[in-house]
N, CA, C and O atoms as a Maestro MAE file, in Angstrom:
{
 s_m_m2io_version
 :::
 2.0.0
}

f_m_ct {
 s_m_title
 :::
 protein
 m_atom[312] {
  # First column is atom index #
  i_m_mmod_type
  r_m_x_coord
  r_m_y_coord
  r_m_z_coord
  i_m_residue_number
  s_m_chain_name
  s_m_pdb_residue_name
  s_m_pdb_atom_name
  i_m_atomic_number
  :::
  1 25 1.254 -51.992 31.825 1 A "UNK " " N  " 7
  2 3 0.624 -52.867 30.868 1 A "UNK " " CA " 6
  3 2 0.934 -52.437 29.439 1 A "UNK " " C  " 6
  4 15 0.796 -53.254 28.528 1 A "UNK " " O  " 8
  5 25 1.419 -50.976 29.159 2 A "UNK " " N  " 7
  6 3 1.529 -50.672 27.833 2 A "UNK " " CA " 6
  7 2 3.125 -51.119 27.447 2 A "UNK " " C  " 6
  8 15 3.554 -50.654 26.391 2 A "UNK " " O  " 8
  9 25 3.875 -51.845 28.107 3 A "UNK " " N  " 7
  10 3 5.237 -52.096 27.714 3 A "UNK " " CA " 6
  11 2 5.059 -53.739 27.560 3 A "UNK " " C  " 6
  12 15 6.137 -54.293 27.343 3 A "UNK " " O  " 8
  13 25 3.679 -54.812 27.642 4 A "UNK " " N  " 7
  14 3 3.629 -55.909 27.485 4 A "UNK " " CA " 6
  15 2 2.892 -56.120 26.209 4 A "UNK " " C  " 6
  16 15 1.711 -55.796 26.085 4 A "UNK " " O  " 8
  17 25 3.439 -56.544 25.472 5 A "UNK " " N  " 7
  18 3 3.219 -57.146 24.431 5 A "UNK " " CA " 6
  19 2 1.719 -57.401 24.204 5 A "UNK " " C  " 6
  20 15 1.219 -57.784 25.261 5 A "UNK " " O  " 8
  21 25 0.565 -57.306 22.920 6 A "UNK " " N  " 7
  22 3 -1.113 -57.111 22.941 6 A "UNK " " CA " 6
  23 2 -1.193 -58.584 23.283 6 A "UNK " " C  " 6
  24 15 -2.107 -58.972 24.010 6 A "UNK " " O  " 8
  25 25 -0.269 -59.452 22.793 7 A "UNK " " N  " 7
  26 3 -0.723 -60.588 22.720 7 A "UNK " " CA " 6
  27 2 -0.830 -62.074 24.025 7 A "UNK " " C  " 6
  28 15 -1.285 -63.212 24.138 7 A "UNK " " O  " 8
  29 25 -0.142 -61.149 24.692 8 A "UNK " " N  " 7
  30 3 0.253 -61.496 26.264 8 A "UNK " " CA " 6
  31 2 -1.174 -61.691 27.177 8 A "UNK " " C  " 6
  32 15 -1.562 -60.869 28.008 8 A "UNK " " O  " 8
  33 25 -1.707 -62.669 26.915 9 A "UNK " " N  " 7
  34 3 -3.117 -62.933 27.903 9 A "UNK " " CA " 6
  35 2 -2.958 -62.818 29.534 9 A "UNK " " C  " 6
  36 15 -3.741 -62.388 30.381 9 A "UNK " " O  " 8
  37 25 -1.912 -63.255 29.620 10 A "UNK " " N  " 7
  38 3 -1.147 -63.488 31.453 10 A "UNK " " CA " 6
  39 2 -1.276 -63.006 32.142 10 A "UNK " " C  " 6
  40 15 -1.444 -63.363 33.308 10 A "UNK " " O  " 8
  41 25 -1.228 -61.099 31.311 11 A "UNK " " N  " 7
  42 3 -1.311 -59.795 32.320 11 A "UNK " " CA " 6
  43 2 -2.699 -60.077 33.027 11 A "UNK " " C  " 6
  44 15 -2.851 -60.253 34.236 11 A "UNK " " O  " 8
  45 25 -4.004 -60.091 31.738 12 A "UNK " " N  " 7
  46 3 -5.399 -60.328 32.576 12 A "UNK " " CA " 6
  47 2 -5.891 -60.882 33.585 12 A "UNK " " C  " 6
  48 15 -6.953 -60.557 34.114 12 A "UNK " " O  " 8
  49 25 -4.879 -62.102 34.067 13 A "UNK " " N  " 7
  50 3 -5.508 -62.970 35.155 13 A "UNK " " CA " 6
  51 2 -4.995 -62.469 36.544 13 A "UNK " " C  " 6
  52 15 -5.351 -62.842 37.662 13 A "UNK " " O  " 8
  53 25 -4.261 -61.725 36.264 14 A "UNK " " N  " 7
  54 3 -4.478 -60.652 37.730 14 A "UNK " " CA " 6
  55 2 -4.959 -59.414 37.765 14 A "UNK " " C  " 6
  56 15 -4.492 -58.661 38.620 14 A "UNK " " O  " 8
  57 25 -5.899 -58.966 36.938 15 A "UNK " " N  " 7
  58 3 -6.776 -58.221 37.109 15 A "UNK " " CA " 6
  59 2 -8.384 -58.246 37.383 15 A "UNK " " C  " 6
  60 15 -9.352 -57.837 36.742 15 A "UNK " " O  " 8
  61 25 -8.191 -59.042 38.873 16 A "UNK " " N  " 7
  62 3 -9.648 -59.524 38.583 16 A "UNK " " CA " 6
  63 2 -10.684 -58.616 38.822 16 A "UNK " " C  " 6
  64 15 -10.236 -57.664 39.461 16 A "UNK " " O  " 8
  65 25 -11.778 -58.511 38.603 17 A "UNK " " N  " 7
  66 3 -12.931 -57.690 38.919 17 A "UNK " " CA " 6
  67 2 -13.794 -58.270 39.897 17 A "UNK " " C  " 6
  68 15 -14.818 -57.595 40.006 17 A "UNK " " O  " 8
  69 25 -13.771 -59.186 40.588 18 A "UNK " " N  " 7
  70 3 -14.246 -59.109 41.671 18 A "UNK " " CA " 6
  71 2 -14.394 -58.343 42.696 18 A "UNK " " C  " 6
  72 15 -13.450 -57.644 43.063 18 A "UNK " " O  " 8
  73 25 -15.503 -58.326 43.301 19 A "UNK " " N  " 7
  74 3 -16.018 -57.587 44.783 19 A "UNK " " CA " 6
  75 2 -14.896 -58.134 45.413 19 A "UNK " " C  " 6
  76 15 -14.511 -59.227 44.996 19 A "UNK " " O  " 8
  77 25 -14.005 -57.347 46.767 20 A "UNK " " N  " 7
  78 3 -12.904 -57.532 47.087 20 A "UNK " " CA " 6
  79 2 -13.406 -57.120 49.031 20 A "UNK " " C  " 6
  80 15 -12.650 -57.240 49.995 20 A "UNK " " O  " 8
  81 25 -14.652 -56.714 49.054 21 A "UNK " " N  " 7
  82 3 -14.990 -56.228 50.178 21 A "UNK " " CA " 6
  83 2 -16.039 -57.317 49.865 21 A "UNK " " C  " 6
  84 15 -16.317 -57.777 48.758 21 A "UNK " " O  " 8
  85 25 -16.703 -57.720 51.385 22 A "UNK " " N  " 7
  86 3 -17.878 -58.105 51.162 22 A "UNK " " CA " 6
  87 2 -18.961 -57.381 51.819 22 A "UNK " " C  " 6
  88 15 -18.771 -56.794 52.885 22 A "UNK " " O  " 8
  89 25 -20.569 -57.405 50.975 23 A "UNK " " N  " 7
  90 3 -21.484 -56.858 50.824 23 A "UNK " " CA " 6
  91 2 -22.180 -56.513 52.360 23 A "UNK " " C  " 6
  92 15 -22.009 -57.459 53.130 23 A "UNK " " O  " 8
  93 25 -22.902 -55.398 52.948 24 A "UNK " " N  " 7
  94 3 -22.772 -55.082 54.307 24 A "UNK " " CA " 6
  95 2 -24.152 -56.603 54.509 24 A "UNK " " C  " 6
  96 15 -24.791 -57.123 53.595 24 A "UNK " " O  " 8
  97 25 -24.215 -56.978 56.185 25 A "UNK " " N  " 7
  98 3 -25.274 -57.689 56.169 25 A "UNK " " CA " 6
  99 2 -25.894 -56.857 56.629 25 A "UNK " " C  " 6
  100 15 -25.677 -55.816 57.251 25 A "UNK " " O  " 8
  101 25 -27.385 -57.825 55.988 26 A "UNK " " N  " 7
  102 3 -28.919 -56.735 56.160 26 A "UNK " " CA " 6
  103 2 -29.049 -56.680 57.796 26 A "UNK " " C  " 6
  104 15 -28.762 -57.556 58.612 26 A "UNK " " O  " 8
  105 25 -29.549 -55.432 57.994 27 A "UNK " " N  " 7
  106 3 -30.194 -55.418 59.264 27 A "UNK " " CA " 6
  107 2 -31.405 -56.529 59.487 27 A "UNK " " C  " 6
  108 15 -32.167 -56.904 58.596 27 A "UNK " " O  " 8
  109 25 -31.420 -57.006 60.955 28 A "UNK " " N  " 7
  110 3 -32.462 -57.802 61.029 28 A "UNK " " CA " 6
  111 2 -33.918 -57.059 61.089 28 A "UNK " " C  " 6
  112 15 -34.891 -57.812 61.140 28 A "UNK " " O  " 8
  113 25 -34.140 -55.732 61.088 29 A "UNK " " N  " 7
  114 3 -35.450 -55.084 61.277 29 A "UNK " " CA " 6
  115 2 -35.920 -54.758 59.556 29 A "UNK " " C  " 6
  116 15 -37.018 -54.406 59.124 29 A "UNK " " O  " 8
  117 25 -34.768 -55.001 58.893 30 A "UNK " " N  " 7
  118 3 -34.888 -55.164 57.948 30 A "UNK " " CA " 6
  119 2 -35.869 -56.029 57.260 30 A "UNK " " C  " 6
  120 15 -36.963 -55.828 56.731 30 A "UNK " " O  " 8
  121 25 -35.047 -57.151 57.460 31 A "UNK " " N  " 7
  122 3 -35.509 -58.579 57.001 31 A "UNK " " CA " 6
  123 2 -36.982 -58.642 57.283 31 A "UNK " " C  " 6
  124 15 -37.985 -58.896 56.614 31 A "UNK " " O  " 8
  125 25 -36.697 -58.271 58.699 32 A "UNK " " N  " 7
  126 3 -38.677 -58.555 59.237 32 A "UNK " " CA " 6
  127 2 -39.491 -57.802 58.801 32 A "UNK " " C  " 6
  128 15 -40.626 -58.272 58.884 32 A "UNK " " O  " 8
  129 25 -39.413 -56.301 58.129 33 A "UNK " " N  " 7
  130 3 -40.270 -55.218 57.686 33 A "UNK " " CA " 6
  131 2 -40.186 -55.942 56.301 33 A "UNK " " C  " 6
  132 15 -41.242 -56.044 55.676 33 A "UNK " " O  " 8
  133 25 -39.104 -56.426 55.787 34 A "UNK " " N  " 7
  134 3 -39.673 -56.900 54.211 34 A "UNK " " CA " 6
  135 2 -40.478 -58.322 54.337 34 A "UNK " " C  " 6
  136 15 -40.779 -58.782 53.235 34 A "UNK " " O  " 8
  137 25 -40.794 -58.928 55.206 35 A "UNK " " N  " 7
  138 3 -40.970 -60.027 55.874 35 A "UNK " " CA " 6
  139 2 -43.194 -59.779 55.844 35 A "UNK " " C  " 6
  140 15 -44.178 -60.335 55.356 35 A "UNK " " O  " 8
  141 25 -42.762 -58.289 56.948 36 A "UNK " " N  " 7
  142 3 -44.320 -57.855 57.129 36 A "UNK " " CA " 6
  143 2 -44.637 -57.498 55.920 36 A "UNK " " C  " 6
  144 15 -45.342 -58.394 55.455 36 A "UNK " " O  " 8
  145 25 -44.487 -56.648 55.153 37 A "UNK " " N  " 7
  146 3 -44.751 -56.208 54.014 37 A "UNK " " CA " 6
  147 2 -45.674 -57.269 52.932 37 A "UNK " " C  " 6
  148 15 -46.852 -57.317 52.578 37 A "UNK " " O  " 8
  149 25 -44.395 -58.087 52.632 38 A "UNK " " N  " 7
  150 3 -45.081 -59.310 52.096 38 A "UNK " " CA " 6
  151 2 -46.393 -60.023 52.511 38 A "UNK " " C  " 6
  152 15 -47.345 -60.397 51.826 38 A "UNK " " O  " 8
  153 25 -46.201 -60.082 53.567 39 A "UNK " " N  " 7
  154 3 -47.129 -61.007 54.216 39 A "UNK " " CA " 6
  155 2 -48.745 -60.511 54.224 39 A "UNK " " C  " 6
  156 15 -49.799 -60.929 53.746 39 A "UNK " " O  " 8
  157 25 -48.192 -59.060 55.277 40 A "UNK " " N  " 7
  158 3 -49.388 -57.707 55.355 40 A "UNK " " CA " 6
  159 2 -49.505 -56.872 54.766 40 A "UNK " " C  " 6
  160 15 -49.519 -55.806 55.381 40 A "UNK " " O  " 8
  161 25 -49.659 -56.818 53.264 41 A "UNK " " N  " 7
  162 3 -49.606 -55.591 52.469 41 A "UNK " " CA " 6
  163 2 -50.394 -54.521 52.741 41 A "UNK " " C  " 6
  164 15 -51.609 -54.616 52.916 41 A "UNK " " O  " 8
  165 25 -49.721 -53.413 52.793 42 A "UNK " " N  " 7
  166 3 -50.418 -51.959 53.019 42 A "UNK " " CA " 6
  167 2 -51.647 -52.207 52.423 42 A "UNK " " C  " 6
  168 15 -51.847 -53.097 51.597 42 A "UNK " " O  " 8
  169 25 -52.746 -51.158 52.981 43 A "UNK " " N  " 7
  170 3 -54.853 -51.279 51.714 43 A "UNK " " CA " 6
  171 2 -54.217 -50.627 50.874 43 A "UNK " " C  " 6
  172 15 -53.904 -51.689 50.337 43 A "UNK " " O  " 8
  173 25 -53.693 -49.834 50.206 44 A "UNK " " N  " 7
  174 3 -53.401 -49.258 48.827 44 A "UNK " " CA " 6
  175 2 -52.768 -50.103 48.288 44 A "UNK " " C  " 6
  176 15 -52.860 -49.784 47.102 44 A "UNK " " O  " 8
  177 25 -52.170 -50.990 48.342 45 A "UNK " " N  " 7
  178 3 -51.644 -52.261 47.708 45 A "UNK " " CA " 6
  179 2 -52.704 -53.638 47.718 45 A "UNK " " C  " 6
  180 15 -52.978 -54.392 48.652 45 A "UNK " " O  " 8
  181 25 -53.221 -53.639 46.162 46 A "UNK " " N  " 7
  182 3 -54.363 -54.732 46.116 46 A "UNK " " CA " 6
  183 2 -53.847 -56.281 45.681 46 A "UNK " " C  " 6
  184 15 -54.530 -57.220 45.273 46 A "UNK " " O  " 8
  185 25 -52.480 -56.209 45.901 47 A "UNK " " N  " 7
  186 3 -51.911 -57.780 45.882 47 A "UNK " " CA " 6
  187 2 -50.495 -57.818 46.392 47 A "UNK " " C  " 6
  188 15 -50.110 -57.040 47.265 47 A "UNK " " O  " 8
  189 25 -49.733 -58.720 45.848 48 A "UNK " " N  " 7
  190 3 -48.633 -59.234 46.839 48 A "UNK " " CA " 6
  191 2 -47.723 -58.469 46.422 48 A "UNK " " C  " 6
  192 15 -47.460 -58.602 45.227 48 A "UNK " " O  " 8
  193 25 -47.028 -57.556 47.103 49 A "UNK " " N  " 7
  194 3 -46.020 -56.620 46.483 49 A "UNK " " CA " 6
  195 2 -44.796 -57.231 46.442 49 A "UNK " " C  " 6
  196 15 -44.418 -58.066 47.263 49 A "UNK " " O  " 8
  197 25 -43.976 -56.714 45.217 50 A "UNK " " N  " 7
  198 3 -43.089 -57.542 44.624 50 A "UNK " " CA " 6
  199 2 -41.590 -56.139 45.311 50 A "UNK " " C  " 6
  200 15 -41.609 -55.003 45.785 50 A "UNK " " O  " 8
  201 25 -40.801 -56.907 45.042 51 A "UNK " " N  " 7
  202 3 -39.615 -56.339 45.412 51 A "UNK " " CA " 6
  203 2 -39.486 -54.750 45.267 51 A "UNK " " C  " 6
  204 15 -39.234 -54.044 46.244 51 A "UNK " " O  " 8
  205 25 -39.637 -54.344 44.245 52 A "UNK " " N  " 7
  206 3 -39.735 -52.390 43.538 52 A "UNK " " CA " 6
  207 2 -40.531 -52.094 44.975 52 A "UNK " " C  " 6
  208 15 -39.893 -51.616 45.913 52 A "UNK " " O  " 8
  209 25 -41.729 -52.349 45.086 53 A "UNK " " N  " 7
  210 3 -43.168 -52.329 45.647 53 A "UNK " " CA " 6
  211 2 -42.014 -51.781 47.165 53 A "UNK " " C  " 6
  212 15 -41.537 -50.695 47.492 53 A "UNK " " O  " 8
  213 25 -41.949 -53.169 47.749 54 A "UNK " " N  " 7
  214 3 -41.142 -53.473 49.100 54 A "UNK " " CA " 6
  215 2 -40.469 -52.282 49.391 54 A "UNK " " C  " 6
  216 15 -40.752 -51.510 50.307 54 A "UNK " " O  " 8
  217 25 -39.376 -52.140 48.405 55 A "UNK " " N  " 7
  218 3 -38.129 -50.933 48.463 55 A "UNK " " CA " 6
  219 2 -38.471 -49.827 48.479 55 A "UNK " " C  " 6
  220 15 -37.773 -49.022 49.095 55 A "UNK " " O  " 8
  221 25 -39.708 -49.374 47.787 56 A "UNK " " N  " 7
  222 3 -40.742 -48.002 48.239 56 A "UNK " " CA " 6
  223 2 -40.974 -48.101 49.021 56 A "UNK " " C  " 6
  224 15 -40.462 -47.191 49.673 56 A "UNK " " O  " 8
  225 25 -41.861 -49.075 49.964 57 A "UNK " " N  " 7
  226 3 -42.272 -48.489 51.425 57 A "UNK " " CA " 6
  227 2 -41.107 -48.801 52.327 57 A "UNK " " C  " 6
  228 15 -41.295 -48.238 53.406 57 A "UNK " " O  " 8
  229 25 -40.068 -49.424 52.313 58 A "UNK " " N  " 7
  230 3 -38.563 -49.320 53.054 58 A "UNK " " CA " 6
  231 2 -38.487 -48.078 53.033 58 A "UNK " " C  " 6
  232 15 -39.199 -47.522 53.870 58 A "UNK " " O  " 8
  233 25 -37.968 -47.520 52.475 59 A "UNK " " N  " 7
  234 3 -37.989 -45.557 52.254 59 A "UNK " " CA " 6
  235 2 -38.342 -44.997 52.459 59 A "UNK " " C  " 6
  236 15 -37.841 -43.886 52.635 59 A "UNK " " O  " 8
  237 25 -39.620 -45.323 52.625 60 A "UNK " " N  " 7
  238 3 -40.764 -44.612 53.498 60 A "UNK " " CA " 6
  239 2 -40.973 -44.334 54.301 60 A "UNK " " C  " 6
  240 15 -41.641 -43.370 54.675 60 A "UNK " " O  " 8
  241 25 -39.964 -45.848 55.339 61 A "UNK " " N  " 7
  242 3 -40.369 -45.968 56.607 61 A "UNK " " CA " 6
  243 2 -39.547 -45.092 57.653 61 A "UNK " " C  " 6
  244 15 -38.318 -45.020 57.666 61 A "UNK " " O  " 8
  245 25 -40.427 -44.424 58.547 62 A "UNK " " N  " 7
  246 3 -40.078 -43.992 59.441 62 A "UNK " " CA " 6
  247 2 -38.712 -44.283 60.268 62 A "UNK " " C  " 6
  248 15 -37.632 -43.693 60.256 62 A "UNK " " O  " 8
  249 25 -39.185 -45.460 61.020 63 A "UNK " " N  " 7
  250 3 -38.533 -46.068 61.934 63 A "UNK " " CA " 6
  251 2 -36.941 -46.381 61.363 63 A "UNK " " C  " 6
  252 15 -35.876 -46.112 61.918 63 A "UNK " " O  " 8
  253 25 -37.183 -47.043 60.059 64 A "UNK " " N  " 7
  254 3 -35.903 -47.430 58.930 64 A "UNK " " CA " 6
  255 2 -34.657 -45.974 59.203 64 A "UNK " " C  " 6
  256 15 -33.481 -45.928 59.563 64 A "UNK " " O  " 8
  257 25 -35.876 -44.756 58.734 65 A "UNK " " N  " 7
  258 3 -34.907 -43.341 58.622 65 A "UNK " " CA " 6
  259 2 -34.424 -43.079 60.150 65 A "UNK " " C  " 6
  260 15 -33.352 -42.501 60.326 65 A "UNK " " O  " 8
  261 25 -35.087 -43.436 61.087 66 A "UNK " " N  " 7
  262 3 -34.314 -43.352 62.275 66 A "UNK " " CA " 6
  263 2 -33.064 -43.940 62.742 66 A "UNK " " C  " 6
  264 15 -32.244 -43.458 63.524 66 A "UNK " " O  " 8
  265 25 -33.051 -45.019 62.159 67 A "UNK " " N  " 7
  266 3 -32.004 -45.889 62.719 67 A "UNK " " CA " 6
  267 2 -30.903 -45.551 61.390 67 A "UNK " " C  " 6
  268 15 -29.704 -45.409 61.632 67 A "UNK " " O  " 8
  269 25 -31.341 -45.462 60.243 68 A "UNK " " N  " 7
  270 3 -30.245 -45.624 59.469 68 A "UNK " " CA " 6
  271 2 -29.584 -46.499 59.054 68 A "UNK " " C  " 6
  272 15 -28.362 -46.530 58.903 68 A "UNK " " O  " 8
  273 25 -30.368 -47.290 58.837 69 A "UNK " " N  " 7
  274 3 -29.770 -48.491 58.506 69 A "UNK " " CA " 6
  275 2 -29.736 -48.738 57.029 69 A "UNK " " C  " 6
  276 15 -30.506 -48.014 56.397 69 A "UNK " " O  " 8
  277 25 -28.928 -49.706 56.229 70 A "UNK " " N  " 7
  278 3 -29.054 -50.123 55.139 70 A "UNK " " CA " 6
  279 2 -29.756 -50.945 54.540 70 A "UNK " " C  " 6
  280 15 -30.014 -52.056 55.004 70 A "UNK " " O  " 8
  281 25 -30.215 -50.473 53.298 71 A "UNK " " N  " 7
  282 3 -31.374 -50.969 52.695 71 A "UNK " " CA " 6
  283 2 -30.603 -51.795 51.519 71 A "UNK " " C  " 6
  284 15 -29.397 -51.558 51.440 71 A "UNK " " O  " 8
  285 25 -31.077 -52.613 50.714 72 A "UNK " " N  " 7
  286 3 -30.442 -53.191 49.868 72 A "UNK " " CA " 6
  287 2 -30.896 -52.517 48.100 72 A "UNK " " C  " 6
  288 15 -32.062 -52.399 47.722 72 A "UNK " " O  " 8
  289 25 -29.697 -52.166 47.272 73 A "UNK " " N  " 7
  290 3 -30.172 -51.425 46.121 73 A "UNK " " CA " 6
  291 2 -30.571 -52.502 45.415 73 A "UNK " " C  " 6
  292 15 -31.404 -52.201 44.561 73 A "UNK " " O  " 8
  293 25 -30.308 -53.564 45.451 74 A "UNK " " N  " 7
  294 3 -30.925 -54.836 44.452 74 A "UNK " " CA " 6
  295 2 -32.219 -55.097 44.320 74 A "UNK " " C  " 6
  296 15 -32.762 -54.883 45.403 74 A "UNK " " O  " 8
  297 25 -32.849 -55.395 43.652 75 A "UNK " " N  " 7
  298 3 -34.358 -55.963 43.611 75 A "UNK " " CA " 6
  299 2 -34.263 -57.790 43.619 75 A "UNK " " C  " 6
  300 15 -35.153 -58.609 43.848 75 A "UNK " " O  " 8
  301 25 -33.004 -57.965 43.317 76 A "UNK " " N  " 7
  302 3 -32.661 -59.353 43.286 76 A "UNK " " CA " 6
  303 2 -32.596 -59.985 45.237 76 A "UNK " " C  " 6
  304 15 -32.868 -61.094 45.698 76 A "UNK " " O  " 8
  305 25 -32.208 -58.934 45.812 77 A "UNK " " N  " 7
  306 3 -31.899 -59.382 47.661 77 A "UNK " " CA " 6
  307 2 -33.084 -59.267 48.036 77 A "UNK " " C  " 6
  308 15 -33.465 -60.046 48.909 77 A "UNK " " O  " 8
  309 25 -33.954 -58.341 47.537 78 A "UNK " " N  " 7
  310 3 -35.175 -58.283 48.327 78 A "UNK " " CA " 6
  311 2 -36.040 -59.837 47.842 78 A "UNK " " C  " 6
  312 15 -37.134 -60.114 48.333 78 A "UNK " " O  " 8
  :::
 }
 m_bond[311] {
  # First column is bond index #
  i_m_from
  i_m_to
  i_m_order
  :::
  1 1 2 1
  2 2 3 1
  3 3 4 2
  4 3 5 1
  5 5 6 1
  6 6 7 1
  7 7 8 2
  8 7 9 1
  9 9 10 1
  10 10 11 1
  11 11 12 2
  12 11 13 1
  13 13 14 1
  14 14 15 1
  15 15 16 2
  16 15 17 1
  17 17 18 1
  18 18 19 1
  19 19 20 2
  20 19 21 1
  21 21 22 1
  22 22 23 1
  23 23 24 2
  24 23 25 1
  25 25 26 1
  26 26 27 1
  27 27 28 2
  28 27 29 1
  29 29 30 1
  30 30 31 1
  31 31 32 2
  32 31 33 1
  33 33 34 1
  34 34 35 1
  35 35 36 2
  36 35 37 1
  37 37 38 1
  38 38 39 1
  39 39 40 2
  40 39 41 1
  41 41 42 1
  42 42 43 1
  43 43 44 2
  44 43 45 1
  45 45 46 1
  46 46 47 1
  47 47 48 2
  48 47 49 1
  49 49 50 1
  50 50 51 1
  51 51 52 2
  52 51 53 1
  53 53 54 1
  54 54 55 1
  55 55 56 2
  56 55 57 1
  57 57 58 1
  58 58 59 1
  59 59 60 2
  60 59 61 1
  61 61 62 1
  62 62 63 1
  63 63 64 2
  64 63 65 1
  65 65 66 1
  66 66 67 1
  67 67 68 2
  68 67 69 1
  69 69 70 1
  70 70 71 1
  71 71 72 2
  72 71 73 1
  73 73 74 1
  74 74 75 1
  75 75 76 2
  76 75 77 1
  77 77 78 1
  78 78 79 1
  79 79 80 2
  80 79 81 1
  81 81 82 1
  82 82 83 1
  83 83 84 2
  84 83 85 1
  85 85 86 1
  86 86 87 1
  87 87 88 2
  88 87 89 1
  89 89 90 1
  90 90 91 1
  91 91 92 2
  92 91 93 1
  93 93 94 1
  94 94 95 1
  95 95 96 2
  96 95 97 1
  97 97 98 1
  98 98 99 1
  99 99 100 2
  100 99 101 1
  101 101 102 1
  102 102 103 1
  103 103 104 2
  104 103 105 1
  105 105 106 1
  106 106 107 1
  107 107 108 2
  108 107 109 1
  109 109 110 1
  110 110 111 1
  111 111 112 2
  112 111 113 1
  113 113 114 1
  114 114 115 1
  115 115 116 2
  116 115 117 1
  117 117 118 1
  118 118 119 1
  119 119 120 2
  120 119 121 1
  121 121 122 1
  122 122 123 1
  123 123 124 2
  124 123 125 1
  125 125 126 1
  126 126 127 1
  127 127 128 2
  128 127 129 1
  129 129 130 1
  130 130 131 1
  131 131 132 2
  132 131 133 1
  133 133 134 1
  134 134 135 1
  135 135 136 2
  136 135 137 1
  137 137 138 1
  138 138 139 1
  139 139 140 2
  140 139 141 1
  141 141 142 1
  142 142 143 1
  143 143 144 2
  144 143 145 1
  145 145 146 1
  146 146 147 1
  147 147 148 2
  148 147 149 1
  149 149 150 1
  150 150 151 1
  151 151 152 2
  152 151 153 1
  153 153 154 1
  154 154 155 1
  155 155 156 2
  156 155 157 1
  157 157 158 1
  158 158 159 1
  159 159 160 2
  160 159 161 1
  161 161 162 1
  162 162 163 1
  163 163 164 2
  164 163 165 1
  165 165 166 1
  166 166 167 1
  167 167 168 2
  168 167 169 1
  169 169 170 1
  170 170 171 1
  171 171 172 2
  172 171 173 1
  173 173 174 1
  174 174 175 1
  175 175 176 2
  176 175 177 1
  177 177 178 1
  178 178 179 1
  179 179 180 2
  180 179 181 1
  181 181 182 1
  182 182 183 1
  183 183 184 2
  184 183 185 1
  185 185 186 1
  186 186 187 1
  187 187 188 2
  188 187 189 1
  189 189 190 1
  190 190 191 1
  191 191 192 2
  192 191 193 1
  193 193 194 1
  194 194 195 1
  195 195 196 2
  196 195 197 1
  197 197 198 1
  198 198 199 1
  199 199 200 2
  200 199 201 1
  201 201 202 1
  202 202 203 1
  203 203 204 2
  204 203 205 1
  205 205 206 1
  206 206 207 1
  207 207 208 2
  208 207 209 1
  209 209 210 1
  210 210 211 1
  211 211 212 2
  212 211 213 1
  213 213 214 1
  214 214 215 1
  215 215 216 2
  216 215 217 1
  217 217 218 1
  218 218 219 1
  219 219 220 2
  220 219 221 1
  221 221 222 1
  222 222 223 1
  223 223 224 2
  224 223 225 1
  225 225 226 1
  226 226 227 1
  227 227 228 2
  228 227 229 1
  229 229 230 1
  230 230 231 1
  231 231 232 2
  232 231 233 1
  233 233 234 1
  234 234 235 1
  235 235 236 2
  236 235 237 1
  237 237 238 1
  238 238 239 1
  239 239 240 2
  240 239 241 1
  241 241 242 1
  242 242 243 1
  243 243 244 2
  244 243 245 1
  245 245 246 1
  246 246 247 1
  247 247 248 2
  248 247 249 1
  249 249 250 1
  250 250 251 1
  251 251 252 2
  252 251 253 1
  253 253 254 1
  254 254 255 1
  255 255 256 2
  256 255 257 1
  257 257 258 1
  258 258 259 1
  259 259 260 2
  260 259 261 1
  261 261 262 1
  262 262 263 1
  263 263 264 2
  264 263 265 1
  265 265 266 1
  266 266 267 1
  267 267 268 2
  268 267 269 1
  269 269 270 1
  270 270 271 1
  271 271 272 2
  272 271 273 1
  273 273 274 1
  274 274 275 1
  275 275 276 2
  276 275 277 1
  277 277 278 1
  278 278 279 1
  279 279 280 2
  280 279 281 1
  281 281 282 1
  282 282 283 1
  283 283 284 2
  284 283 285 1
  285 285 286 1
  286 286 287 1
  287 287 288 2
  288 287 289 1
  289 289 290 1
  290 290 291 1
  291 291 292 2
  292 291 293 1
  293 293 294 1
  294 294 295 1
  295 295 296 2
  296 295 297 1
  297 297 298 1
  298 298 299 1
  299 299 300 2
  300 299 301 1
  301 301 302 1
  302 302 303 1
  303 303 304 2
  304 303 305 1
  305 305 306 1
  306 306 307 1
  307 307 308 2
  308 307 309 1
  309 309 310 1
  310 310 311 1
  311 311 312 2
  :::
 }
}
């Protein structure tokens, strides 16, 4: 790229930054523990826990650390 000219836009459009892999899918014990959560909030939780909330007790969970499964880092998926 340093032997093409600054003004040369052309080079950029094959450098895309797109995700090139796609994202793992959620486990289904997943889905359903963020599923219960919502629904059945823990008694130390005095309302509807929001995504942050969710992803703490994912981490928490036992069963989750057994299997090993993947959790999602987004607060946007949850």
């Amino acid at each position: 790229m340093l032997a093409i000219p600054s003004n040369n836009l052309s080079v950029l459009h094959a450098c895309s930054r797109a995700r090139r892999t796609p994202f793992p899918d959620v486990y289904p014990y997943i889905v359903a523990r963020i599923v219960q959560i919502r629904e059945h909030p823990p008694e130390q939780v005095q309302r509807v826990p929001g995504a942050r909330t969710i992803r703490a007790f994912l981490l928490r969970d036992q069963e989750q650390a057994q299997l090993g499964v993947w959790i999602p880092c987004s607060v946007a998926t949850l």
